[in-house]
C-alpha positions in Angstrom: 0.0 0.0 0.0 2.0 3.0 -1.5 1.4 6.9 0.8 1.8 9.8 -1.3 4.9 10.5 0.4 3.8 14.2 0.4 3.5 16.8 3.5 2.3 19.9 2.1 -1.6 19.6 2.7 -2.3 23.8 3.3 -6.1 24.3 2.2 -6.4 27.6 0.9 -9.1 30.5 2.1 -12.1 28.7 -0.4 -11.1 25.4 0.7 -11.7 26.1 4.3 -14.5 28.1 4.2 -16.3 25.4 1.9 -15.5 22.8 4.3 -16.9 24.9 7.4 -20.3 25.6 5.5 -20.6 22.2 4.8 -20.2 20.9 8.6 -22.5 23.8 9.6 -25.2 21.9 7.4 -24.9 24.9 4.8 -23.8 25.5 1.3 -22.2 27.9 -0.2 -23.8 29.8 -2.7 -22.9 33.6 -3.5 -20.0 36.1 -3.1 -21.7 37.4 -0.3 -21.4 34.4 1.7 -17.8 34.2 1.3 -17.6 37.4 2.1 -19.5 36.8 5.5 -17.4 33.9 6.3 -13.6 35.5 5.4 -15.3 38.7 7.9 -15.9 36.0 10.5 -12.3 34.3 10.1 -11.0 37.1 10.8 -12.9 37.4 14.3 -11.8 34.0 15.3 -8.3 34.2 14.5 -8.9 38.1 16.5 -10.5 35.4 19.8 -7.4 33.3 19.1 -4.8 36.0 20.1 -6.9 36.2 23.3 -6.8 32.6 24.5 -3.1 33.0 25.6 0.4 32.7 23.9 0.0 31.1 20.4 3.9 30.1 20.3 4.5 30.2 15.8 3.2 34.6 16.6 6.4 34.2 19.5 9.7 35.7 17.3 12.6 37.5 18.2 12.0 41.1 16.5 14.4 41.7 13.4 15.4 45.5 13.7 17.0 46.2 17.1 16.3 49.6 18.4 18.7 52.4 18.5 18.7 53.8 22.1 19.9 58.3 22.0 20.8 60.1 24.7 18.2 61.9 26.7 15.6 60.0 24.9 13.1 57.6 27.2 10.6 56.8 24.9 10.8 54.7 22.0 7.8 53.1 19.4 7.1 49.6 19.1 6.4 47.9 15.7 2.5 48.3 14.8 1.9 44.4 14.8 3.3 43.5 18.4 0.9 42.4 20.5 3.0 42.0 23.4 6.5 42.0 24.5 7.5 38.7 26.1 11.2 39.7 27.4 12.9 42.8 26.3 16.9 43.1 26.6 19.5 45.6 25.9 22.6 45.1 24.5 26.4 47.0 24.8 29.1 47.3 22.1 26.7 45.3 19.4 29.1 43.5 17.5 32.6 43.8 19.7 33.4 40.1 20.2 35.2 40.6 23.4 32.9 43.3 24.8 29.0 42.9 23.8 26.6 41.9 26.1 22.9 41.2 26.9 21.1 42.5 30.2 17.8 41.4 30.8 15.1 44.5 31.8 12.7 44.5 34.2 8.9 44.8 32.7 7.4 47.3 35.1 3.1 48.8 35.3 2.3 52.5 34.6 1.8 52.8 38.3 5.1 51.8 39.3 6.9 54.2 36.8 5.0 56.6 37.7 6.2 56.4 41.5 9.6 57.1 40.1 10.6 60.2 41.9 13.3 61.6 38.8 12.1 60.1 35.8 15.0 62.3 34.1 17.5 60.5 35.4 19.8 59.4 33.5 22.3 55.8 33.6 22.3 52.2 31.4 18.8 51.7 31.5 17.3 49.2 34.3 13.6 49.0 33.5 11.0 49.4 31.0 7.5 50.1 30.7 5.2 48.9 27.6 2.3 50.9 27.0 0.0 49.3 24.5 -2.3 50.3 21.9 -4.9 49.2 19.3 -6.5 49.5 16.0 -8.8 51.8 17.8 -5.8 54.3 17.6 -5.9 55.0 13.6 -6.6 57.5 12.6 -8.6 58.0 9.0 -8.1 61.5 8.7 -4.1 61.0 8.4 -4.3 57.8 7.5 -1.1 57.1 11.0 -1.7 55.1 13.6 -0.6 55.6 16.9 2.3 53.2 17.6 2.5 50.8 21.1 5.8 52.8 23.0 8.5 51.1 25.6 9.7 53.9 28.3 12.8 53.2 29.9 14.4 54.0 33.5 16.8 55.6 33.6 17.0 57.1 30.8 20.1 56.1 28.3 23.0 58.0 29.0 25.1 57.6 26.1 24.7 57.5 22.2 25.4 54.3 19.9 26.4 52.4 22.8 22.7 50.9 23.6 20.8 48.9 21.1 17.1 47.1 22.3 16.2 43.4 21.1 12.9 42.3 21.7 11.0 39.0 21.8 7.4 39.7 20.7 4.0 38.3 20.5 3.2 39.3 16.9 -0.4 39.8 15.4 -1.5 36.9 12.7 -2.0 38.1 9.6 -5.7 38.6 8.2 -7.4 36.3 6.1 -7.2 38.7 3.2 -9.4 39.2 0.6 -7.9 36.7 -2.2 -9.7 33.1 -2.3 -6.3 31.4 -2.7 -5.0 32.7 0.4 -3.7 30.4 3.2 -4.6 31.0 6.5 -1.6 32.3 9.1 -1.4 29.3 11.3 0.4 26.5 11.8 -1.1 22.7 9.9 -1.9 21.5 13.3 -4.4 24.2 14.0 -6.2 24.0 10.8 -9.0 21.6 12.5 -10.1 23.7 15.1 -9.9 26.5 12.3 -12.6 25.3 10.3 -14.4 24.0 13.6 -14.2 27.4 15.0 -15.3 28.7 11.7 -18.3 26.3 11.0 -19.4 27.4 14.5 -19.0 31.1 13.5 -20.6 30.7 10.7 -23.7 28.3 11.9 -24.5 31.1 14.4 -25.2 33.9 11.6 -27.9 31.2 9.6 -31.0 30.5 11.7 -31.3 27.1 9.9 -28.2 25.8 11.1 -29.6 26.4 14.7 -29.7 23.1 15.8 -25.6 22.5 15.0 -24.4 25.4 17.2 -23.8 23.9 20.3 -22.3 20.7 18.6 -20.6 22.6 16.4 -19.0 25.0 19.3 -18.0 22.0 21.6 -16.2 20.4 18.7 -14.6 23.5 18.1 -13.4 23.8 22.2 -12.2 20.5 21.8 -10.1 20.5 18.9 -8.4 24.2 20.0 -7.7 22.3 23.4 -6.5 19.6 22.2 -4.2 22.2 19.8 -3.6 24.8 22.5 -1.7 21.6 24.3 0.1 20.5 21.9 1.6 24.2 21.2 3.4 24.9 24.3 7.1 25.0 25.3 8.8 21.3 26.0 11.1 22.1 28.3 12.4 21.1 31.8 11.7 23.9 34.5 13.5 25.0 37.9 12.4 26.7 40.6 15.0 27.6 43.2 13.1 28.8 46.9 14.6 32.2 48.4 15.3 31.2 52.0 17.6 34.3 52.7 16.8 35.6 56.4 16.0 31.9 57.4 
């Protein structure tokens, strides 16, 4: 019994929407119904980024940032979600001298407890201040960018660069049929489960599938959502200083 001996199965955008009408009981018909459905992909992969840390939108961010002098405030590529761990490096590039310090994620309350926020020294902490699509503006066409503050402030020019780990937005479903979806094969499943859900609750005569239709999809992104996590042995050390 011969296998194809082929790994590339990646169902395009018409592929998967298809397949979620047809397990919603449905079938698709008109333009307009594609429409609907690449509208309601883009919701669910939108839930997804709430669920927690989907680990293929985890990267280390390609363009380090330049720290000046006297400057605290620096923007944050538009598609970061989040900032996972944040370091600064000295003397990029000098074998015998570069080297990476970890900073210190701190809340807006904290920094703002800081009694010289001038102050100036290798920088210790950092705090992320996020923002969202709500933030465009359509006048201008700009949006306003996510920012990382730093304490102290950097006291020295081209010495200081930032690298970043990031939680990066997934790309949208797009408007092309032949798209592929920005997610990893072992998610497609509970793609077009969550999909067939999303798309069953818009048709009133796909009622009776919702619920069915929304515990298969819970199921599959568990059994996903496991699967996608770091395999890796952990330590934990106590702190038993004053004992």
């Amino acid at each position: 019994m011969a296998t194809s001996g082929t790994y590339a199965f990646n169902p395009d955008l018409s592929e998967i929407i298809e397949e979620a009408y047809e397990r919603a009981g449905l079938e698709l018909r008109s333009g307009y119904d594609l429409r609907t459905a690449r509208r309601s992909l883009n919701y669910l992969l939108l839930e997804w980024q709430n669920r927690g840390i989907n680990l293929w939108t985890v990267e280390l961010f390609a363009t380090p940032i330049q720290l000046t002098k006297g400057t605290a405030t620096y923007d944050i590529d538009i598609d970061t979600i989040s900032i996972l761990d944040l370091m600064l490096r000295t003397d990029d590039a000098v074998t015998d001298k570069q080297t990476d310090f970890h900073l210190s994620r701190i809340s807006e309350p904290t920094y703002s407890n800081i009694p010289n926020k001038l102050s100036q020294g290798q920088p210790l902490q950092y705090m992320y201040s996020r923002v969202g699509i709500k933030d465009h503006n359509p006048s201008t066409g700009a949006d306003k960018l996510s920012t990382i503050t730093l304490w102290p402030v950097p006291d020295r020019d081209s010495t200081y660069k930032i690298y970043y780990y990031r939680i990066r937005r997934m790309a949208d479903a797009g408007s092309s049929a032949s798209n592929t979806v920005d997610v990893p094969d072992r998610f497609i499943p509970c793609l077009v489960a969550g999909l067939a859900y999303y798309v069953a609750m818009k048709h009133p005569e796909a009622a009776a599938r919702v619920q069915l239709l929304k515990a298969a999809y819970e199921e599959l992104f568990d059994q996903a959502a496991e699967e996608d996590r770091v395999k890796t042995s952990a330590r934990f050390v106590p702190n038993v200083m004053g004992y």
